[in-house]
C-alpha positions, -999 to 999 in steps of 0.1 A, spaced: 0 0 0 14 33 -8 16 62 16 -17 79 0 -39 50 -1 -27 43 33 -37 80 46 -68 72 31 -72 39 45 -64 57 83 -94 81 75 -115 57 66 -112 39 99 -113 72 121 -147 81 103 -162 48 113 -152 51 148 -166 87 152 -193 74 137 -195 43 161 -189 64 187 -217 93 183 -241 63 181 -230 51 210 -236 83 227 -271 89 212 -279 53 226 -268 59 256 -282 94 263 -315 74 253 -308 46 276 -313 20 247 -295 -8 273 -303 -39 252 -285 -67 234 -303 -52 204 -280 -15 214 -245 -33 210 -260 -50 178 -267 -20 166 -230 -5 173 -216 -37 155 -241 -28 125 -230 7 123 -191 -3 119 -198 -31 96 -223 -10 72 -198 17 74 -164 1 69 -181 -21 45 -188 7 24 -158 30 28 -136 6 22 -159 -5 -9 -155 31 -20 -113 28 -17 -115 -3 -35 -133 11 -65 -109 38 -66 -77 18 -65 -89 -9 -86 -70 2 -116 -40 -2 -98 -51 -35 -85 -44 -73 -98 -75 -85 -118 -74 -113 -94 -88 -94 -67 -122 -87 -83 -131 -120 -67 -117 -110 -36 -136 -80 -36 -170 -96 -46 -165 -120 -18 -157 -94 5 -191 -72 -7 -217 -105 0 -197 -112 34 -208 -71 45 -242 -80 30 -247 -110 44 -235 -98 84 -256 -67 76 -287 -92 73 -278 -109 98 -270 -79 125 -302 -65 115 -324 -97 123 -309 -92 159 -319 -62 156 -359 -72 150 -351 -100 177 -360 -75 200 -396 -80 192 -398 -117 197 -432 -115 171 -410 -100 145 -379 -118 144 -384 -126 108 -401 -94 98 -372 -75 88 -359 -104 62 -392 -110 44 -396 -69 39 -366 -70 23 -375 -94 1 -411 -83 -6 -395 -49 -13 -369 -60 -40 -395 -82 -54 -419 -48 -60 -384 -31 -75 -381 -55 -97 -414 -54 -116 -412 -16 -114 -379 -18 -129 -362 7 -107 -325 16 -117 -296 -8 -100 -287 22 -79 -318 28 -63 -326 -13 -59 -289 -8 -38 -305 19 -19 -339 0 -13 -320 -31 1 -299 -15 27 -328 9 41 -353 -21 41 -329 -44 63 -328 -12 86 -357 6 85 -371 -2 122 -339 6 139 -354 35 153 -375 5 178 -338 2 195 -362 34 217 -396 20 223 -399 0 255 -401 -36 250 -433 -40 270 -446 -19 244 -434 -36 216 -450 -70 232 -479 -58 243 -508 -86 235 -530 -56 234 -542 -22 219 -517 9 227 -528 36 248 -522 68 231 -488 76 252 -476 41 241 -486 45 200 -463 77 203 -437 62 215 -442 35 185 -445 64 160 -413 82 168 -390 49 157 -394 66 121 -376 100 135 -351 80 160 -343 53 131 -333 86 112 -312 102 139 -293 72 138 -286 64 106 -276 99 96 -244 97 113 -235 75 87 -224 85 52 -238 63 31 -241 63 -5 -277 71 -6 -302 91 15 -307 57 38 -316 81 71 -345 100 49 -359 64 34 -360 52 69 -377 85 83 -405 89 56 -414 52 58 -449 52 80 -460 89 57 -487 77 34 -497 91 4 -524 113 10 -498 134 37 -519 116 71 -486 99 77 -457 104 104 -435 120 111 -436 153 85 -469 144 70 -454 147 31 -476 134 6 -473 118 -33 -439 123 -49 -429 142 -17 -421 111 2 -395 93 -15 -401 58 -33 -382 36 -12 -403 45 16 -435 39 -5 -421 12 -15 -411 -2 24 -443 11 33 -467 -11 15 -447 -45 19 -441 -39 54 -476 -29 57 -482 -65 39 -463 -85 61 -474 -74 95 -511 -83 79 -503 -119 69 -482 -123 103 -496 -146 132 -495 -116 163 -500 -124 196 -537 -111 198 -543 -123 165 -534 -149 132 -519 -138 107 -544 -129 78 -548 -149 43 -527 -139 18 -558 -126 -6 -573 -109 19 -539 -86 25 -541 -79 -12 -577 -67 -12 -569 -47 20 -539 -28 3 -557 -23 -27 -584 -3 -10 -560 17 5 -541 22 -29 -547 61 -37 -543 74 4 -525 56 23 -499 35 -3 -488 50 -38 -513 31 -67 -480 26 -87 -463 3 -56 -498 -15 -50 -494 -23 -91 -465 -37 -87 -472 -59 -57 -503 -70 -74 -479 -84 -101 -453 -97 -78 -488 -115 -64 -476 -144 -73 -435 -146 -69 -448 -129 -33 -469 -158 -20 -442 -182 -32 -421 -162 -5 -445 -161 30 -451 -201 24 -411 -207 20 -406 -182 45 -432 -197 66 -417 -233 60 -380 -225 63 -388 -211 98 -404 -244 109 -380 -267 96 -354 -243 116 -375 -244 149 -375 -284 147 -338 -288 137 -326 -261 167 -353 -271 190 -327 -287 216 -303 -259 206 -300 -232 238 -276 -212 223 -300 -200 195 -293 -164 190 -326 -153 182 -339 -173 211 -320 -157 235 -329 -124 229 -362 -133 221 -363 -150 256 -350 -124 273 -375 -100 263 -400 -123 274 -388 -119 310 -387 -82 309 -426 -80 299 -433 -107 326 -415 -90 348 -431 -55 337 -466 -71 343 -460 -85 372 -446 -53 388 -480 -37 372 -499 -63 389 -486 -59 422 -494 -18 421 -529 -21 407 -549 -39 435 -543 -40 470 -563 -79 473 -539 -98 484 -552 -134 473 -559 -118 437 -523 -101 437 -508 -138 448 -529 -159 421 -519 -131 392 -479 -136 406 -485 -172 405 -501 -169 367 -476 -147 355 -443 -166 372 -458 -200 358 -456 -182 320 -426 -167 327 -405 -204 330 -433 -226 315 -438 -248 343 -471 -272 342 -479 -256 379 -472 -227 401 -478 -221 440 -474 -194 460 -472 -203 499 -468 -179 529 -462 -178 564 -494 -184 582 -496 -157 609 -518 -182 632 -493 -210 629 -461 -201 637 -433 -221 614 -459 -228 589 -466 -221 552 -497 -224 534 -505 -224 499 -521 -191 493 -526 -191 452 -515 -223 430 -524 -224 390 -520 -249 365 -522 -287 367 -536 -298 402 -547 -265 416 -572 -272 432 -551 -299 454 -525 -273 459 -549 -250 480 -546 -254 516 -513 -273 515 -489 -267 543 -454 -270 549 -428 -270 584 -402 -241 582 -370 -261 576 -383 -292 568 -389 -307 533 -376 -291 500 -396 -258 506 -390 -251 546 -352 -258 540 -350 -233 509 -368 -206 528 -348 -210 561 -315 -210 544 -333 -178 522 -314 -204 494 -335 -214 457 -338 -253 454 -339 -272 423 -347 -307 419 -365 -334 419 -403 -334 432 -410 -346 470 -445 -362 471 -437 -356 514 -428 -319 513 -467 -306 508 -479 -340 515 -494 -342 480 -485 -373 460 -489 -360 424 -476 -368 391 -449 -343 386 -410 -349 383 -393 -314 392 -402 -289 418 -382 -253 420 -383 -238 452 -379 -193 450 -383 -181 488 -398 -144 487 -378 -122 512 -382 -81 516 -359 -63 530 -343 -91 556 -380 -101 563 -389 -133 553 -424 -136 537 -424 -176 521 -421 -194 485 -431 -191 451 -432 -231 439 -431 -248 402 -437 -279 394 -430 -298 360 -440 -333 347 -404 -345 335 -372 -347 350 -346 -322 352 -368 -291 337 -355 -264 357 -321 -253 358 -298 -219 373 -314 -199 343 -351 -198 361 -338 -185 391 -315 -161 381 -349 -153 357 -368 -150 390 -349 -131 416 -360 -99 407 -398 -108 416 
């Protein structure tokens, strides 16, 4: 390398880290503090190395050995490809979603194609599509999860990831206008969308594009509160909106991509189970993980919720007991405390799930059996199921043992109970220690 390439090679690399960097502080003056965040930091020094150092290629390469064209094109699908792959870590933090960002991408270059937009453009498309809900690195994760209509305070919080996706990718100097694709996606075409309201030719085609396949997507998507809709039914929705919400040219060209389109949500749809089967004993599934973890804050989130909205103390203990049962999917769930009348006793307050009508009433001796031993040592237990500890002889395998303590005072247990052997491990309780 010769000294000027290699100047320009230094100032290449002390872009991207002010680049890095000044994401990092917009993340953190946010307090974005997610795996999703430091995803998002590796995504900004890929996408922007990738392409600087693209750029330097392109202008040595008539220096270069013909031989390293295929060392470039290599390099170029490797930045693709971890771009892809950092942004559906990204969309992991919406455990409904984790696929969402992939299959807008390809809805999107599928609606290019029959629209026959220039290669540049198409470039531009692909790159915002795989990004264009970064901005949801700033809405709370309860409220991406919610199983429920948004409150009007919550929807704004879901309407500004357009703006904050924007902020963040306009620290980087991409090739194209990625941050204003990204910001203009939710407008619609009739100027009643966020965040600027523009309208028609105002808003700029890759957003109408994003915008309808995106809208596509999240209507042919099983949701929490509902299944995903038929793939016709999608169409005729979008096609009604064609004229004010979505440009008619876009809906023209999905409606011709009908076809190659469907082909994609079955294959999609298919892929994703034969995954789930082949990685179903797999715990170091990326996607899992995060998806897992945001599981636990909403749990945790409702249970917190729970607690402050009624002062019923049997109702608070049988929602605790609902909501810790989900939390570790455990086949049963029972909450025991100490009863004030007997001293050194627990009683089962609340108990959900299989049996729980047996549960009610049960009683155990403070330091004896699995769940008087955990709470006197203030210790979890896992292991296997004692038929003698509740003097219950039931059908399960594995009992885990969490004693509730406040401030030095202890109050009694949270118990779960599973039907095979060995289904609880470290994980769960280090899940349920913040209750």
């Amino acid at each position: 390398m010769n000294q000027s390439s290699g100047k320009r090679g230094a100032i290449v690399v002390a872009t991207a880290v002010c680049a890095c960097v000044g994401a990092l502080v917009t993340l953190i003056m946010h307090k974005w503090e997610s795996v999703a965040a430091l995803a998002w930091i590796a995504l900004v020094c890929t996408v922007y190395l990738g392409y600087s150092a693209s750029n330097e290629r392109k202008r040595s390469r008539q220096q270069s050995n013909p031989r390293n064209k295929n060392k470039i094109a290599a390099l170029a699908e490797v930045y693709r490809a971890t771009t892809e792959a950092l942004a559906c870590a990204i969309a992991a933090k919406d455990c409904y979603e984790q696929h969402h960002v992939c299959r807008v991408r390809e809805i999107c270059m599928l609606i290019a194609d029959k629209m026959k937009l220039d290669p540049d453009m198409q470039d531009a498309l692909d790159i915002a599509s795989l990004v264009h809900d970064v901005g949801k690195l700033g809405v709370p994760e309860y409220i991406l999860l919610k199983p429920g209509p948004l409150d009007p305070d919550e929807f704004a919080k879901i309407a500004n990831h357009a703006a904050v996706g924007a902020k963040i990718l306009e620290r980087i100097d991409y090739p194209w206008d990625i941050a204003g694709i990204v910001r203009h996606h939710h407008e619609r075409y009739d100027g009643t969308g966020y965040p600027d309201h523009l309208s028609g030719d105002q808003i700029p085609l890759e957003s109408r594009i994003i915008a309808v396949a995106e809208v596509y997507d999240a209507l042919v998507s099983d949701r929490c509160y509902r299944p995903g809709w038929p793939h016709q039914r999608a169409i005729e929705h979008i096609e009604k909106l064609s004229g004010t919400h979505f440009d008619p040219r876009v809906v023209g060209a999905l409606l011709e991509a009908e076809a190659e389109i469907a082909s994609t949500i079955r294959s999609d749809k298919a892929s994703r189970q034969e995954s789930d089967d082949a990685s179903a004993g797999d715990s170091c599934a990326v996607g899992d993980l995060i998806a897992q973890a945001n599981r636990e804050l909403v749990s945790l989130f409702e249970i917190a919720e729970t607690l402050s909205s009624t002062l019923e103390i049997d109702e608070v203990l049988t929602l605790l007991a609902h909501k810790t049962r989900r939390l570790v999917e455990a086949a049963a769930c029972a909450v025991l405390l100490l009863d004030e009348s007997a001293p050194n006793t627990l009683v089962v307050r609340a108990a959900v799930g299989m049996h729980q009508e047996v549960f009610k009433g049960a009683r155990a001796r403070f330091g004896k059996g699995v769940t008087g031993k955990a709470l006197s040592r203030v210790k979890p237990f896992i292991g296997s199921y004692d038929p003698n500890d509740l003097g219950l002889a039931l059908d399960f395998k594995s009992c885990m043992v969490i004693p509730i303590v406040n401030l030095g005072r202890i109050l009694g247990t949270i118990n779960l109970y599973e039907c095979h052997a060995h289904a609880f491990s470290s994980d769960d309780i280090r899940t349920l220690m913040p209750v």
